[in-house]
C-alpha positions in Angstrom: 2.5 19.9 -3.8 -1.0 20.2 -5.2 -4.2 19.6 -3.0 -5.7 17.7 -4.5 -5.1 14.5 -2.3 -6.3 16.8 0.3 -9.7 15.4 1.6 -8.6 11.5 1.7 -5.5 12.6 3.7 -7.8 14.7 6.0 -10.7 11.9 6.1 -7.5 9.1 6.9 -6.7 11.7 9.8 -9.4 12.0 11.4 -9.9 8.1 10.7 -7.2 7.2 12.9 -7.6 10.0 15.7 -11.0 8.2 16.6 -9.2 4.6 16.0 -8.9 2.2 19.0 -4.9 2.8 18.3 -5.2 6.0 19.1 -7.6 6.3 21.6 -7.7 3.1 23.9 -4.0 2.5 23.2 -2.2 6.3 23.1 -0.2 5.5 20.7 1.0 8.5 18.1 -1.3 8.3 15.1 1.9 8.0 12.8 3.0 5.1 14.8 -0.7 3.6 14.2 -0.4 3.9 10.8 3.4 2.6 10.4 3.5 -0.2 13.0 0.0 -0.6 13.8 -2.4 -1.2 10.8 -3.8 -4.0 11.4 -4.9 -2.8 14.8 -6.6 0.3 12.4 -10.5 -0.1 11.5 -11.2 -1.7 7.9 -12.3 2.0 7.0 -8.6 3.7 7.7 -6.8 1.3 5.6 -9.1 1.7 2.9 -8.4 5.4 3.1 -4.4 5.1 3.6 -4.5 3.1 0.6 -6.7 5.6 -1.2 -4.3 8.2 -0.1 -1.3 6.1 -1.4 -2.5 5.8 -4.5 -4.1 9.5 -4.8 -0.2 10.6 -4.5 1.3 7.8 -6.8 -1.1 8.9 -9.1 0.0 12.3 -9.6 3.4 11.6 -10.2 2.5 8.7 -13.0 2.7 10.3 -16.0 0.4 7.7 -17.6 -2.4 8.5 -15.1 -2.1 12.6 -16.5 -4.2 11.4 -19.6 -6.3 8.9 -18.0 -7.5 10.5 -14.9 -6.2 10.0 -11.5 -9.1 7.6 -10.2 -7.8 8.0 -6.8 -8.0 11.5 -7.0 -11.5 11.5 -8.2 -12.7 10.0 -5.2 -10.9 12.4 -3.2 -12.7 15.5 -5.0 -15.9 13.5 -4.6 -15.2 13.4 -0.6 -14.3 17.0 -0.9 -17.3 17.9 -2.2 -19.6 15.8 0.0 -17.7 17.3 2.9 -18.6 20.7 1.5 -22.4 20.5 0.6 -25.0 20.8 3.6 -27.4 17.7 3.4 -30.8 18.6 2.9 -33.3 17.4 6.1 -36.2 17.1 3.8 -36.2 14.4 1.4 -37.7 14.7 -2.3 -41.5 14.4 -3.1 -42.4 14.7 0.8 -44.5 17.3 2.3 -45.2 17.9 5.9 -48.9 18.3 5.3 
């Protein structure tokens, strides 16, 4: 399977490692995001749906000449992820 669902499936992990589910609860993370969604922050079931789509997308042959939209978002969370954020913002000086 290609990666390239990779960074919304690893942003919807850690998602619901720091969830109240998880956490305050100890349930399994997979039984958080079966059983328990509703119990999951607005953020992680934004993301599993993200995810969901990401792979549905991939294997819709109609989405190979428009783009996988889903998948766009992921390679823009990949490369967020990747670039270092810059401390100093543009046009400032410390003068």
């Amino acid at each position: 399977m290609s990666n390239y669902c990779e960074p919304l499936l690893a942003a919807l992990k850690d998602c619901v490692l720091h969830s109240d589910c998880v956490i305050k609860k100890g349930k399994l993370p997979s039984e958080c995001i079966k059983h328990h969604i509703d119990e999951l922050p607005e953020d992680c079931r934004s993301l599993r749906l993200a995810a969901f789509e990401c792979k549905r997308g991939m294997l819709d042959m109609r989405k190979r000449f428009r783009g996988n939209s889903a998948g766009a978002t992921a390679a823009r969370i990949k490369r967020e992820s990747t670039s270092t954020p810059s401390t100093e913002l543009p046009g400032t000086t410390d003068s």
